[in-house]
N, CA, C and O atoms as a Tripos MOL2 file, in Angstrom:
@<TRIPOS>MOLECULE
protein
  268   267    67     0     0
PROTEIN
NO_CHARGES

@<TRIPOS>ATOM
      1 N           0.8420   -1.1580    0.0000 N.3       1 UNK1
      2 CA          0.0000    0.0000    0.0000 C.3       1 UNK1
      3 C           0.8980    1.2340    0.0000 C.2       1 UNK1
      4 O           1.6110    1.5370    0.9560 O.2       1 UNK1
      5 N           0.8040    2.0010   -1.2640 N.am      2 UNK2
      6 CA          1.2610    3.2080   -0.7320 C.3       2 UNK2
      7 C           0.6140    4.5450   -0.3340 C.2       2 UNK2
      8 O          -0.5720    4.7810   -0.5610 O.2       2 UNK2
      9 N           1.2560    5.2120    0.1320 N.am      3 UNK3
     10 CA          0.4500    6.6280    0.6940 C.3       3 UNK3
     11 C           0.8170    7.9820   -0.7500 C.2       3 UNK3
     12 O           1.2540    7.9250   -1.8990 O.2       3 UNK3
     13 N           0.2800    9.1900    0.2780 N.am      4 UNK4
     14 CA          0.4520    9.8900   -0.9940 C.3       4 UNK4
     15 C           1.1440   10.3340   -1.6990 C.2       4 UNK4
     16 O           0.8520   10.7240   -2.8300 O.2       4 UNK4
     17 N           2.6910   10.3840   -0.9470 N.am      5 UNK5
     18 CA          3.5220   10.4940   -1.0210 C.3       5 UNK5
     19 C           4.3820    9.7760   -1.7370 C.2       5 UNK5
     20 O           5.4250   10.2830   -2.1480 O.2       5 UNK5
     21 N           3.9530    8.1200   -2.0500 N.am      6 UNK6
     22 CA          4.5480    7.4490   -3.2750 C.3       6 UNK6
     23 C           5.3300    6.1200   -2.1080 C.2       6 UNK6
     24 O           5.8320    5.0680   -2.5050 O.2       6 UNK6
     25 N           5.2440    6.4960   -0.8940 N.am      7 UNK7
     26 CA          5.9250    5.6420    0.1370 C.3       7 UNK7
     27 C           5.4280    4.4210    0.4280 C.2       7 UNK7
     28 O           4.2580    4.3710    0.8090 O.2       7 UNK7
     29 N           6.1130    3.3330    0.3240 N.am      8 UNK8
     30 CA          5.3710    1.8650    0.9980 C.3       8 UNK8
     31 C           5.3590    2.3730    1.9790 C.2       8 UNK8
     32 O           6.1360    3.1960    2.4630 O.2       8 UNK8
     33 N           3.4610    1.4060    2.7850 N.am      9 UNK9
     34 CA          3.5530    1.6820    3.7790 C.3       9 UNK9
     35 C           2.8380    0.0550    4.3860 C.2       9 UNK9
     36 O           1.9960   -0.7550    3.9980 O.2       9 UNK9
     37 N           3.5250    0.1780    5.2410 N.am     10 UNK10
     38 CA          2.1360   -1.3590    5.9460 C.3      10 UNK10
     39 C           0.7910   -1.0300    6.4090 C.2      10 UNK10
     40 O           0.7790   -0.0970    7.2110 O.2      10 UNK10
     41 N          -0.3620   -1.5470    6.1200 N.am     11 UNK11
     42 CA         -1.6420   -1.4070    6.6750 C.3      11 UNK11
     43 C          -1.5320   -2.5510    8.2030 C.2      11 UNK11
     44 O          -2.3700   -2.7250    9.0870 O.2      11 UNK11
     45 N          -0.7660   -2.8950    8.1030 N.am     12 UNK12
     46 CA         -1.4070   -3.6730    9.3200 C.3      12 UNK12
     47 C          -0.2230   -3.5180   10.2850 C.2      12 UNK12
     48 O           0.8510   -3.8140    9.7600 O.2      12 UNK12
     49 N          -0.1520   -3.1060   11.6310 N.am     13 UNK13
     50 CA          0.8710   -2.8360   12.4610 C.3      13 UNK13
     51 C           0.7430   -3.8240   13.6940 C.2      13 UNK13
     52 O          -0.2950   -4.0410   14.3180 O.2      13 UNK13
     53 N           1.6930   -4.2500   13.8740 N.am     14 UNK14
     54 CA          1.5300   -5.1930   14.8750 C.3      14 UNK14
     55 C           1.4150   -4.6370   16.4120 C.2      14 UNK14
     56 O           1.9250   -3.5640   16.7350 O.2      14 UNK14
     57 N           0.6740   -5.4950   17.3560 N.am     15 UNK15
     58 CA          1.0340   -5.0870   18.9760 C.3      15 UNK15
     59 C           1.2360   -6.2540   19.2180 C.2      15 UNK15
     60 O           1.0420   -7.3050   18.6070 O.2      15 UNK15
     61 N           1.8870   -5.8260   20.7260 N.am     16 UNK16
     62 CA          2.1200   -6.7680   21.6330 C.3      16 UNK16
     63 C           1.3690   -6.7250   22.6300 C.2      16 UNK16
     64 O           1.1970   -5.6070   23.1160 O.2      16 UNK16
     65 N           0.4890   -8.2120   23.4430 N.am     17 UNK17
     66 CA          0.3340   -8.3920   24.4710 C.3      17 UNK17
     67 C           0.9810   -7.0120   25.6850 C.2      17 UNK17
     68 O           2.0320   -6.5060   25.2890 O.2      17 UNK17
     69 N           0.5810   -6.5960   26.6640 N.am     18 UNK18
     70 CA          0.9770   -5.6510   28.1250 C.3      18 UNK18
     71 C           1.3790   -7.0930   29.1980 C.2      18 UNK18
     72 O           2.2420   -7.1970   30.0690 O.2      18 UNK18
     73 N           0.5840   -7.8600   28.8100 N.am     19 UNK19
     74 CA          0.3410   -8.8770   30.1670 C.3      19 UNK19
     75 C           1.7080   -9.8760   29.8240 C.2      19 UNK19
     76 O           2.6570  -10.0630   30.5860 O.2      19 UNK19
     77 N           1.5200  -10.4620   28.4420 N.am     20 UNK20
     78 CA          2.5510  -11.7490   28.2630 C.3      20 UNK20
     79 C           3.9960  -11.4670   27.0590 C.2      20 UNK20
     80 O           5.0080  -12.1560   26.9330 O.2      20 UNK20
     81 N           3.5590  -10.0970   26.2460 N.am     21 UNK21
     82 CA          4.5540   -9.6860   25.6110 C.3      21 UNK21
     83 C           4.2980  -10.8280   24.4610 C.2      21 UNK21
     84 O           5.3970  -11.2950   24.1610 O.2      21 UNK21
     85 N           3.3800  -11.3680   23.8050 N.am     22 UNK22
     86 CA          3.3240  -11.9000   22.5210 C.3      22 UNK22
     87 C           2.6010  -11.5090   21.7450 C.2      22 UNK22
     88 O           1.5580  -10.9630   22.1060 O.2      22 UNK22
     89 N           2.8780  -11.6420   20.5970 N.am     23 UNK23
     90 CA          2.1470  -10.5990   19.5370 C.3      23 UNK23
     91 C           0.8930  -10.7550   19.0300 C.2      23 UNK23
     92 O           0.5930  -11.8200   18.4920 O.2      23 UNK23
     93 N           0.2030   -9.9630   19.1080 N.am     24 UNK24
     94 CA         -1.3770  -10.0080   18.4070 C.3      24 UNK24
     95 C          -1.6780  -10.0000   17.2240 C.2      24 UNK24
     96 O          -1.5540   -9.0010   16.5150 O.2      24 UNK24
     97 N          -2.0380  -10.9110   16.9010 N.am     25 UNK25
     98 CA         -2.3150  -11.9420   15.4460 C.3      25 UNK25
     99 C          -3.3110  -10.7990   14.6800 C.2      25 UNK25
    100 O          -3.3790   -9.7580   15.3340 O.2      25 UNK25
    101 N          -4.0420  -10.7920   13.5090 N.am     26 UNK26
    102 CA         -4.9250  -10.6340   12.4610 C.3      26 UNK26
    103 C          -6.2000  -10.8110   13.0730 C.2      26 UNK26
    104 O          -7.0270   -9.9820   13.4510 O.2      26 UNK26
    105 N          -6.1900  -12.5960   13.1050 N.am     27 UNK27
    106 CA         -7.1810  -13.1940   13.6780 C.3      27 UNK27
    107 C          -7.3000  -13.2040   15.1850 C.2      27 UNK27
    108 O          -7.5430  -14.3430   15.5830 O.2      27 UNK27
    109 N          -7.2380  -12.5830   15.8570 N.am     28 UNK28
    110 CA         -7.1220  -12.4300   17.4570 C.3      28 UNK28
    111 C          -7.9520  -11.5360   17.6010 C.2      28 UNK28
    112 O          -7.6140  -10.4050   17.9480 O.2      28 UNK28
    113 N          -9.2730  -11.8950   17.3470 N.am     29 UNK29
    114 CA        -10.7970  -11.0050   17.7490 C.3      29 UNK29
    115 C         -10.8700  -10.7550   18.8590 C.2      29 UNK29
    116 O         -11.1070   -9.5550   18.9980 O.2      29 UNK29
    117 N         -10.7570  -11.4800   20.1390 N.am     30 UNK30
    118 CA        -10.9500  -11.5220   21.2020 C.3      30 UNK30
    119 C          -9.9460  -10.4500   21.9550 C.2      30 UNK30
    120 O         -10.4100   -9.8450   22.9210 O.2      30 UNK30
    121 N          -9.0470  -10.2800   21.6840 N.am     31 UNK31
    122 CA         -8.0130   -8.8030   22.5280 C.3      31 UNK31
    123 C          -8.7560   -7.8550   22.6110 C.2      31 UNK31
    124 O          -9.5940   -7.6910   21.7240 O.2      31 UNK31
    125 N          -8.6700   -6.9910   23.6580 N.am     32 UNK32
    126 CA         -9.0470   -5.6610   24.1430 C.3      32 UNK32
    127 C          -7.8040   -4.5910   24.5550 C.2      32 UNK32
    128 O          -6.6560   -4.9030   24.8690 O.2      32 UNK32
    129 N          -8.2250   -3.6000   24.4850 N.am     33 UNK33
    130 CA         -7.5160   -2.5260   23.8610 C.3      33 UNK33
    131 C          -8.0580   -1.3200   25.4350 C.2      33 UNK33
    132 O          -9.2000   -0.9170   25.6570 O.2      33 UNK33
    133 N          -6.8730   -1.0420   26.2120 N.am     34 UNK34
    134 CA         -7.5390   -0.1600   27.2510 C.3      34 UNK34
    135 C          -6.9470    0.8050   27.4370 C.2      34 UNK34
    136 O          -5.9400    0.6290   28.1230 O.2      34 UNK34
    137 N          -7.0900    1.5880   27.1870 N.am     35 UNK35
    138 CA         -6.7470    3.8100   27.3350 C.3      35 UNK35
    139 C          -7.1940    4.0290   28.9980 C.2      35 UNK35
    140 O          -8.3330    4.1030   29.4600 O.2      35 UNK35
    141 N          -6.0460    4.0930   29.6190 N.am     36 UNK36
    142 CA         -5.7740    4.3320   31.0570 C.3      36 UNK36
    143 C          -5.5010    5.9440   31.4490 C.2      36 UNK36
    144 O          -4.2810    6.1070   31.4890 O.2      36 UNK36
    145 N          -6.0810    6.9550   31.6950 N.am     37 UNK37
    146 CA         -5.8890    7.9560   31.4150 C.3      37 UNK37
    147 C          -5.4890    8.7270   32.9020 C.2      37 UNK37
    148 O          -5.9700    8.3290   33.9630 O.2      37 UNK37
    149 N          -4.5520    9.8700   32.8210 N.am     38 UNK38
    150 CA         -3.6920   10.1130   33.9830 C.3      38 UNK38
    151 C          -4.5460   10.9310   34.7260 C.2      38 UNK38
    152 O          -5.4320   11.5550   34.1420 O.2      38 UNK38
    153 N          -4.4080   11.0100   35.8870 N.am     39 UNK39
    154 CA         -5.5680   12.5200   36.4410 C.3      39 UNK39
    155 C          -4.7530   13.2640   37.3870 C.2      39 UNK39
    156 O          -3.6730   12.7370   37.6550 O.2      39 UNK39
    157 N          -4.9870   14.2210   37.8770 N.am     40 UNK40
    158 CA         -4.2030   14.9490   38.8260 C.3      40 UNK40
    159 C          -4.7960   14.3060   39.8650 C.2      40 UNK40
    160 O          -5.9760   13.9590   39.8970 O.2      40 UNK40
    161 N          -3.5520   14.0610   41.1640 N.am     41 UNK41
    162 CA         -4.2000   13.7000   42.0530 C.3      41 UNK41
    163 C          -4.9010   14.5950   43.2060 C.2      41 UNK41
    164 O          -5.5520   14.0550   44.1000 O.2      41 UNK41
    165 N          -4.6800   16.3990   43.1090 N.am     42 UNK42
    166 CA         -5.4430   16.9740   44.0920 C.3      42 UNK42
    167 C          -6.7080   17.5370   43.3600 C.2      42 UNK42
    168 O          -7.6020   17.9710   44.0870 O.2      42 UNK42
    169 N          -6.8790   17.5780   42.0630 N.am     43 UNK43
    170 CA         -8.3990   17.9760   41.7070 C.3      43 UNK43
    171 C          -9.2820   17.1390   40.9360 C.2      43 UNK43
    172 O         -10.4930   17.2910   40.7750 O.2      43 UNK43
    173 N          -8.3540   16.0220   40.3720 N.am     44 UNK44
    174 CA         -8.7870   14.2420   40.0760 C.3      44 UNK44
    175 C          -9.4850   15.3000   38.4640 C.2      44 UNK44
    176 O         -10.7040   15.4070   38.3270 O.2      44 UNK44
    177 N          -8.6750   15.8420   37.6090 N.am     45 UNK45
    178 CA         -9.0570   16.2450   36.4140 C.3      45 UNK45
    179 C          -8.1640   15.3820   35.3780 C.2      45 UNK45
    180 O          -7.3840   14.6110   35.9370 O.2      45 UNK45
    181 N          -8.1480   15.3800   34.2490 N.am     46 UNK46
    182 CA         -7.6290   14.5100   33.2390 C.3      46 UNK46
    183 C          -6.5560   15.7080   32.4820 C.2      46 UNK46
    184 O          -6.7810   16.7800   31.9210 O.2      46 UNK46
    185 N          -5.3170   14.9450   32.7750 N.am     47 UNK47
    186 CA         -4.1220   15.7880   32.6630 C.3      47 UNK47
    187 C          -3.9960   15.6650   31.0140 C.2      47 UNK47
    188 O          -3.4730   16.6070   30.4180 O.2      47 UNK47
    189 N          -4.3120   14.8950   30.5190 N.am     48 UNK48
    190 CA         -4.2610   15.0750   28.6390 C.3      48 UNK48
    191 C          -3.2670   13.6830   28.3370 C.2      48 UNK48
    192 O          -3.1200   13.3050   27.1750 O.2      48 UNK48
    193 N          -2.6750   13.0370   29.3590 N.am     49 UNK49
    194 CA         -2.1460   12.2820   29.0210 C.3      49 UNK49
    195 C          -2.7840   10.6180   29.1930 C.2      49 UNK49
    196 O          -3.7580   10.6690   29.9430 O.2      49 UNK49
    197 N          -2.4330    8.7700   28.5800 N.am     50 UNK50
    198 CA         -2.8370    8.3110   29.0410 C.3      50 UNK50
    199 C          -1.8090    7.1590   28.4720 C.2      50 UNK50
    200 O          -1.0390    7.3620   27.5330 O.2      50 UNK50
    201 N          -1.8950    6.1910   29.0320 N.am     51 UNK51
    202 CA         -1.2790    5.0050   28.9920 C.3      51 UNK51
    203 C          -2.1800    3.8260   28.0760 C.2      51 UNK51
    204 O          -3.2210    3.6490   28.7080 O.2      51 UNK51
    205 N          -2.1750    2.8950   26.7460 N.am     52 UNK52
    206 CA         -2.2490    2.3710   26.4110 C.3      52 UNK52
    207 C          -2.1180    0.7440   26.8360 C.2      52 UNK52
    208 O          -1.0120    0.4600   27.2970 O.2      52 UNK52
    209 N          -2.7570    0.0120   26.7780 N.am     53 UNK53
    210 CA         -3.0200   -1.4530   26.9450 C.3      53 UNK53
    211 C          -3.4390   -2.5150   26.2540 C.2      53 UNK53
    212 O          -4.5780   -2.4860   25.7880 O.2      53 UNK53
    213 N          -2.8430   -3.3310   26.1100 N.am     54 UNK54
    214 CA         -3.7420   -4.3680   24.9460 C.3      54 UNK54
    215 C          -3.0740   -5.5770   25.4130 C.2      54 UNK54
    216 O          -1.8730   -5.7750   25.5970 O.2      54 UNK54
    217 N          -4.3890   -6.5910   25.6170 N.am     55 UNK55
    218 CA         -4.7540   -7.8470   26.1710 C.3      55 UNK55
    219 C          -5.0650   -8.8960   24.9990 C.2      55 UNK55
    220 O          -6.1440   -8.7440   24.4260 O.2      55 UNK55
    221 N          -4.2180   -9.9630   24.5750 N.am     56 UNK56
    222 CA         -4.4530  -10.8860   23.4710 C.3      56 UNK56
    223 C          -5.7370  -11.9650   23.9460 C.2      56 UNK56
    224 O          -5.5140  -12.5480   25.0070 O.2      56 UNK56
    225 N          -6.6190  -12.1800   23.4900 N.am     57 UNK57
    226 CA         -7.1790  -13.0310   23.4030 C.3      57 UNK57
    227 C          -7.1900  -14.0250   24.3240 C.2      57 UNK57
    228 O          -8.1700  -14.3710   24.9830 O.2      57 UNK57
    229 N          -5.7510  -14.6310   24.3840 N.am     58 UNK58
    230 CA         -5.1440  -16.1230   25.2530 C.3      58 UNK58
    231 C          -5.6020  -15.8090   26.7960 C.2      58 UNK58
    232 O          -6.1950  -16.5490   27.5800 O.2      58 UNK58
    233 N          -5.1030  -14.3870   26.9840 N.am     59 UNK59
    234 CA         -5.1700  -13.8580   28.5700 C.3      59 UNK59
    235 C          -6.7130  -13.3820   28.6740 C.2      59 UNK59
    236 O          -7.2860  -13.5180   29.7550 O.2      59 UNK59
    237 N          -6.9940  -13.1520   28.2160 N.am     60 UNK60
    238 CA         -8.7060  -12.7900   28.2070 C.3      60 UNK60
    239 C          -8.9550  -13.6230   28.7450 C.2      60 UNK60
    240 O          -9.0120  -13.6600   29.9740 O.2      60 UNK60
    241 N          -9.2720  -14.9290   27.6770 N.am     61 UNK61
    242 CA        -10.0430  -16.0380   28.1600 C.3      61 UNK61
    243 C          -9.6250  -16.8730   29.3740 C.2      61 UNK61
    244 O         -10.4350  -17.7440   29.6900 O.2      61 UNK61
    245 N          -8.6830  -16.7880   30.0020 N.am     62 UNK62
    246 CA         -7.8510  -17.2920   31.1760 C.3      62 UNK62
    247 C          -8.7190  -16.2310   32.0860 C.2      62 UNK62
    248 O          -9.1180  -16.7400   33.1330 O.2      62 UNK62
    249 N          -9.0880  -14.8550   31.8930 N.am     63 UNK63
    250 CA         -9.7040  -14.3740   32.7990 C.3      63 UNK63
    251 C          -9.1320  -13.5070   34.5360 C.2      63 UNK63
    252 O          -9.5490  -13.0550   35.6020 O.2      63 UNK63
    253 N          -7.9580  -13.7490   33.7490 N.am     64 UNK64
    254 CA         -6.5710  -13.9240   34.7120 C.3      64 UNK64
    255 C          -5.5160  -12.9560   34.4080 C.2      64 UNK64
    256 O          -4.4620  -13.5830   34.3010 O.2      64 UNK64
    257 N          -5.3130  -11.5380   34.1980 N.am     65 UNK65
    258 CA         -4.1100  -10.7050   34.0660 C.3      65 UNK65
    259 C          -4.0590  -10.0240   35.3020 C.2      65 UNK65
    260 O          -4.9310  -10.0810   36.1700 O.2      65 UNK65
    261 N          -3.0520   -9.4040   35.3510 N.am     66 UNK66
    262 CA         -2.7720   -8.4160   36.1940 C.3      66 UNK66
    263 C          -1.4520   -6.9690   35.2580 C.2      66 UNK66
    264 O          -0.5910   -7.4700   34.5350 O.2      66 UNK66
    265 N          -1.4570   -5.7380   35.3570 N.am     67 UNK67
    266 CA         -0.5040   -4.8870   34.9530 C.3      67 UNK67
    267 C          -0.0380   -4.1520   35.6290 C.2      67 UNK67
    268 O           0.8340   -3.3920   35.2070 O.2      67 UNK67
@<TRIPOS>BOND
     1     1     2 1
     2     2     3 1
     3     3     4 2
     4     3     5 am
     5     5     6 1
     6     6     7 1
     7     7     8 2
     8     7     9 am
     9     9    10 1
    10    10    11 1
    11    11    12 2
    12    11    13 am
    13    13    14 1
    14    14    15 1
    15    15    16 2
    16    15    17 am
    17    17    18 1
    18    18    19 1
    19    19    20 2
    20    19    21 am
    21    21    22 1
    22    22    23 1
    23    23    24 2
    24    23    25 am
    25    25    26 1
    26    26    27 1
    27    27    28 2
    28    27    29 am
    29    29    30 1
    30    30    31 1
    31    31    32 2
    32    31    33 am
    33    33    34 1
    34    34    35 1
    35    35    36 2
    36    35    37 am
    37    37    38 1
    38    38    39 1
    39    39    40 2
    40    39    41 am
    41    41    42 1
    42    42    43 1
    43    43    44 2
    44    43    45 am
    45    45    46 1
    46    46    47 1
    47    47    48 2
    48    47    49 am
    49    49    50 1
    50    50    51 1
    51    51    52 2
    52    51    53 am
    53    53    54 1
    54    54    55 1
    55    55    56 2
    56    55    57 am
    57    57    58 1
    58    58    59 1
    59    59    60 2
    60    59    61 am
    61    61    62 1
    62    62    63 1
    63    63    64 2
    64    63    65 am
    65    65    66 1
    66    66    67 1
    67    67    68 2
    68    67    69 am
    69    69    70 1
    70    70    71 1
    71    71    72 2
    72    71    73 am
    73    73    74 1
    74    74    75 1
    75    75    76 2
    76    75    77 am
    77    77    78 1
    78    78    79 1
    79    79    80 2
    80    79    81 am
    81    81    82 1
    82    82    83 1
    83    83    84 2
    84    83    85 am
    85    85    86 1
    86    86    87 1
    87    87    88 2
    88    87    89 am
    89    89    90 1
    90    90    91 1
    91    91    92 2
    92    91    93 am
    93    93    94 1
    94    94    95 1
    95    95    96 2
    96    95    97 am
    97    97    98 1
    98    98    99 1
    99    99   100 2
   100    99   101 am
   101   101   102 1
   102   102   103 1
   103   103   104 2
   104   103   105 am
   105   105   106 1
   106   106   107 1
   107   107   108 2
   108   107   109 am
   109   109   110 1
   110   110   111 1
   111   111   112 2
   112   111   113 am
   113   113   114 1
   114   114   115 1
   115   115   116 2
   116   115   117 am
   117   117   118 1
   118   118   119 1
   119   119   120 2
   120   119   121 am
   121   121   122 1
   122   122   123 1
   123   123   124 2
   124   123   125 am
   125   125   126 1
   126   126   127 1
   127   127   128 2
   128   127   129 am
   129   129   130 1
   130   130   131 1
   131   131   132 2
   132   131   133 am
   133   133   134 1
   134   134   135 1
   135   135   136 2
   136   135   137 am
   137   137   138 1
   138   138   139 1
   139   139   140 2
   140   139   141 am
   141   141   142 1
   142   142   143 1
   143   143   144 2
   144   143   145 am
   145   145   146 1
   146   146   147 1
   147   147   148 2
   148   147   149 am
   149   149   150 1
   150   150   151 1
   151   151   152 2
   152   151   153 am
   153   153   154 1
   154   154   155 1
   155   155   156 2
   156   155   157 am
   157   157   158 1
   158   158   159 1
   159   159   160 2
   160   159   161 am
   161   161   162 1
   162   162   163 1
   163   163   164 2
   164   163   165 am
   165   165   166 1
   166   166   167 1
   167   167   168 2
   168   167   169 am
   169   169   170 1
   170   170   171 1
   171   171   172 2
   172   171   173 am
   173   173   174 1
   174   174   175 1
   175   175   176 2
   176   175   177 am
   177   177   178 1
   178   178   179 1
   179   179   180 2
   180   179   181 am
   181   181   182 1
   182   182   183 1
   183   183   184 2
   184   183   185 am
   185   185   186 1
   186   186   187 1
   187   187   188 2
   188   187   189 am
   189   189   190 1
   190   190   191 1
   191   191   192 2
   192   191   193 am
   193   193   194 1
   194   194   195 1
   195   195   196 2
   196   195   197 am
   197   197   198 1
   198   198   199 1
   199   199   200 2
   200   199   201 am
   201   201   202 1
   202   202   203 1
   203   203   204 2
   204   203   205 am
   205   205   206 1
   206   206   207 1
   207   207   208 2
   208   207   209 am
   209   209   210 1
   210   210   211 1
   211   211   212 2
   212   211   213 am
   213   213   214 1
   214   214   215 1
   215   215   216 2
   216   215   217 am
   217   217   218 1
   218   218   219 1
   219   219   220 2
   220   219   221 am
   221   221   222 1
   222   222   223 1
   223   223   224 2
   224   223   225 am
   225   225   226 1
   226   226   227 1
   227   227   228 2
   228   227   229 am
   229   229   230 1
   230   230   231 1
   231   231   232 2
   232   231   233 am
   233   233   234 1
   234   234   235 1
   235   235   236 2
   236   235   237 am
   237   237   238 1
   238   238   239 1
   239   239   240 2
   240   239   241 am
   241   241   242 1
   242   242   243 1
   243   243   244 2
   244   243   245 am
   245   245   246 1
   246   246   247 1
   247   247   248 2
   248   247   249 am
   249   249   250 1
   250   250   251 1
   251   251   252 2
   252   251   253 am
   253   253   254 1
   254   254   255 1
   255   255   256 2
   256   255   257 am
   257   257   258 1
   258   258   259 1
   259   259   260 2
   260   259   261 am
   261   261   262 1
   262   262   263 1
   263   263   264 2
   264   263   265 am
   265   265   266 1
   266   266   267 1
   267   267   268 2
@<TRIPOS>SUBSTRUCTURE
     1 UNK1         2 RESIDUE 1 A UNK
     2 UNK2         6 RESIDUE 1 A UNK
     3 UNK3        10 RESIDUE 1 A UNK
     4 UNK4        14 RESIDUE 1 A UNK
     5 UNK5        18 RESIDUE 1 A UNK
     6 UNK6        22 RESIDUE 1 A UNK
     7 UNK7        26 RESIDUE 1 A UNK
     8 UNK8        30 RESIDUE 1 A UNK
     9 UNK9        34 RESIDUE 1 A UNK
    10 UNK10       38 RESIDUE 1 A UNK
    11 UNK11       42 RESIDUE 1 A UNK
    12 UNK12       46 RESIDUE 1 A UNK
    13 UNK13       50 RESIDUE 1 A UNK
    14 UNK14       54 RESIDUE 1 A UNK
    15 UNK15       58 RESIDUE 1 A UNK
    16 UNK16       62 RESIDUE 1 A UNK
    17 UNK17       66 RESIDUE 1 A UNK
    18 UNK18       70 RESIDUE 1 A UNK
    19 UNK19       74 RESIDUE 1 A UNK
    20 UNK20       78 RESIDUE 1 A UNK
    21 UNK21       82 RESIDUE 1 A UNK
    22 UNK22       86 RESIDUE 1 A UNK
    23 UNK23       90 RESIDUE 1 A UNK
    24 UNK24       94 RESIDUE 1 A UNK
    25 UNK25       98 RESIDUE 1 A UNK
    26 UNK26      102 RESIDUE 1 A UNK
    27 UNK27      106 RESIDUE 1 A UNK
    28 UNK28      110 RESIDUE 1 A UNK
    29 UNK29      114 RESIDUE 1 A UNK
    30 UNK30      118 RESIDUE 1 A UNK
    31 UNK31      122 RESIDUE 1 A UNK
    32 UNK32      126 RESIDUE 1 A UNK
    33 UNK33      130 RESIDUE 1 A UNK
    34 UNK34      134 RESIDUE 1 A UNK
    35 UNK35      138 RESIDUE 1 A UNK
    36 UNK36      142 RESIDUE 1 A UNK
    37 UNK37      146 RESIDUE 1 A UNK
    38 UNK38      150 RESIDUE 1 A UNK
    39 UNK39      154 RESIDUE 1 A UNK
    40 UNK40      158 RESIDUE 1 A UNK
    41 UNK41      162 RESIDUE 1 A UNK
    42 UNK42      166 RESIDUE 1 A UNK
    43 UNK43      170 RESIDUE 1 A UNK
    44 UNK44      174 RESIDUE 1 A UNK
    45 UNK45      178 RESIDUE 1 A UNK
    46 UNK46      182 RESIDUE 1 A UNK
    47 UNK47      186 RESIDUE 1 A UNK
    48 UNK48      190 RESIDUE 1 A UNK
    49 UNK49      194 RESIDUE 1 A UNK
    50 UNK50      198 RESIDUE 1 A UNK
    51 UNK51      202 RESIDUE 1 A UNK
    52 UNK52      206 RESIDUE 1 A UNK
    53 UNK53      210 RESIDUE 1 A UNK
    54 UNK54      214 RESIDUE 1 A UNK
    55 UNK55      218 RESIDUE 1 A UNK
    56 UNK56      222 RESIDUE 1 A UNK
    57 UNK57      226 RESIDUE 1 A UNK
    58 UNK58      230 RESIDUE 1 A UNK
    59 UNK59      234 RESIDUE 1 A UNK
    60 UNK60      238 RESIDUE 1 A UNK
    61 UNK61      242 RESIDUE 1 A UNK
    62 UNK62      246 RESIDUE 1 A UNK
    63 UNK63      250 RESIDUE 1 A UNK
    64 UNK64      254 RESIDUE 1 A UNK
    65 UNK65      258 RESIDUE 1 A UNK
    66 UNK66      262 RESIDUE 1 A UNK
    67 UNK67      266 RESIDUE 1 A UNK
């Protein structure tokens, strides 16, 4: 695929697991994807920043992570 610029580019970017560090497949419907977002802690407002998460499938269904 290229962009407009004339550049290969990949459409599909890989992640990794947060919990086990293995990579999330195509077919890996089941992963969830969690936006952890920072807050101040004396007026508990949302500082603009947030931390990213993503859970493969395997650990889902185990029912069982911790981060």
């Amino acid at each position: 695929m290229c962009n407009y610029g004339g550049n290969f580019m990949d459409p599909y970017v890989l992640q990794n697991c947060s919990a086990s560090n293995h990579i999330i497949g195509a077919k890996d419907h089941v992963f969830i994807q969690m936006n952890l977002v920072k807050v101040d802690k004396v007026t508990g407002r949302f500082e603009g920043q947030f931390t990213t998460y993503a859970i493969c499938g395997d650990i889902c269904r185990m029912g069982d992570f911790s981060l």
